[in-house]
C-alpha positions in Angstrom: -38.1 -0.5 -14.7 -41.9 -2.0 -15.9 -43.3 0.3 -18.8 -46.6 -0.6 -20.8 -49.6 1.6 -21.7 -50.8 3.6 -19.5 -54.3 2.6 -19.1 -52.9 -1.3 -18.8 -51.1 -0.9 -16.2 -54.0 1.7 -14.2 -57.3 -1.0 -15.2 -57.4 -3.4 -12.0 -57.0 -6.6 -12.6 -59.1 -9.9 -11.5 -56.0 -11.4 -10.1 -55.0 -10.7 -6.8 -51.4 -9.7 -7.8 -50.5 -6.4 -5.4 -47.4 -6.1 -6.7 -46.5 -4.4 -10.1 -43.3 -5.9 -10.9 -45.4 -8.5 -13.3 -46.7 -6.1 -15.4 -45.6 -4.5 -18.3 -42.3 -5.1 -20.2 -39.1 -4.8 -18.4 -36.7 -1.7 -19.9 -33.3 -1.2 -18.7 -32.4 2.3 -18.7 -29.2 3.1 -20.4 -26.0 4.7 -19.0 -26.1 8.1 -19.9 -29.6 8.6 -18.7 -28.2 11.0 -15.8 -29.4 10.1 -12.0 -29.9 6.4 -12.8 -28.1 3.4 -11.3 -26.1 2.4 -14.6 -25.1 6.2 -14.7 -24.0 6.1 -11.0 -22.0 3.1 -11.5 -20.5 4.6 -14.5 -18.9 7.7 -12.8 -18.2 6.0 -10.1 -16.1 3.1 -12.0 -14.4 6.4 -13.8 -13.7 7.8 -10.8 -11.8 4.9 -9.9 -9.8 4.6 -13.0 -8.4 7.8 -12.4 -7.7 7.5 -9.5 -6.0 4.7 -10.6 -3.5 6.1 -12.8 -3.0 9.5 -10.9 -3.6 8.3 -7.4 -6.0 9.0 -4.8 -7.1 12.9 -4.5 -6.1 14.7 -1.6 -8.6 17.8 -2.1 -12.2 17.6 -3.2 -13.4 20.4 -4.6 -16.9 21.4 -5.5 -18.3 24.3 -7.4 -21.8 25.2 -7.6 -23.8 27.9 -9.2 -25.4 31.0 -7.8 -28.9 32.0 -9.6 -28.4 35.4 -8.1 -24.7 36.3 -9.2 -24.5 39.8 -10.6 -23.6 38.8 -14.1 -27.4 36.0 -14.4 -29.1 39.4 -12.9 -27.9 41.3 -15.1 -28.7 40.0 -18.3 -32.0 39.0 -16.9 -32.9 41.9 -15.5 -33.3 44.0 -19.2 -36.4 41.0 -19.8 -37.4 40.7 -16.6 -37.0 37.2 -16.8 -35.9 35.0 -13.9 -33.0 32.2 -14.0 -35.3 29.3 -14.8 -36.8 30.6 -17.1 -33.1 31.3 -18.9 -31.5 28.0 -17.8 -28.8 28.7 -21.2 -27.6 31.7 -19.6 -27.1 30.3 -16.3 -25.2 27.4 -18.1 -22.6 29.4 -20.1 -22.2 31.8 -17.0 -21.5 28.9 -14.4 -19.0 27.4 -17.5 -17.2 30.6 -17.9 -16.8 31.1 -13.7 -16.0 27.0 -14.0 -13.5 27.3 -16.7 -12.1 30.3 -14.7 -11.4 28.3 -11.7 -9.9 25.2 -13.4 -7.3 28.0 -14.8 -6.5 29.5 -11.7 -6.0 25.9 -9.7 -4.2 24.8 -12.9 -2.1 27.4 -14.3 -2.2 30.0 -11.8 -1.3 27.5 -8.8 -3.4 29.1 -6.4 -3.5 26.3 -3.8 -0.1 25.5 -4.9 0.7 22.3 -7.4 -2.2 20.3 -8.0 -2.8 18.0 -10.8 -6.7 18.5 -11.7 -8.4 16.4 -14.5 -10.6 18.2 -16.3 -14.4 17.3 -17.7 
């Protein structure tokens, strides 16, 4: 990634350079800035170690949130407010069904024994 001021890098230049990758100074993104490539090679590299140690999963589970669950409506409904515009309560909601689900996999053996590692 090239950053500089904006108005550099928009003013056209007398040289007949096309391509960008010359201007501005180069920046390397850290690792926890989520969705980039140092943050995808990150989880995946964890991923890995895990697996290492615990072995290789034999169930992939994935749990995703609902903007129109009962409990988001709700609470929103008193301030007629939608879910974006109350991402917090969507958050804590989604943790509390999440943290729900991790006990009932975990404690409550519901697909039987499965070791889970939690986040």
């Amino acid at each position: 990634m090239r950053v500089d001021k904006y108005n550099n890098l928009c003013q056209p230049s007398n040289e007949s350079q096309t391509d960008a990758s010359g201007k501005g100074k180069r920046f390397v993104l850290p690792s926890n800035f989520v969705s980039g490539r140092r943050f995808m090679d990150q989880l995946y590299f964890d991923g890995m170690t895990i697996c290492g140690h615990v072995g290789f999963p034999y169930l992939f589970v994935t749990f995703t949130c609902n903007p129109k669950w009962p409990e988001i409506s709700r609470i929103l409904k008193t301030s007629k407010l939608s879910p974006p515009d109350r991402p917090d309560i969507v958050a804590r909601i989604f943790k509390i069904k999440f943290d729900e689900l991790l006990s009932d996999l975990t404690k409550k053996h519901i697909l039987g024994r499965v070791i889970a590692c939690k986040y």
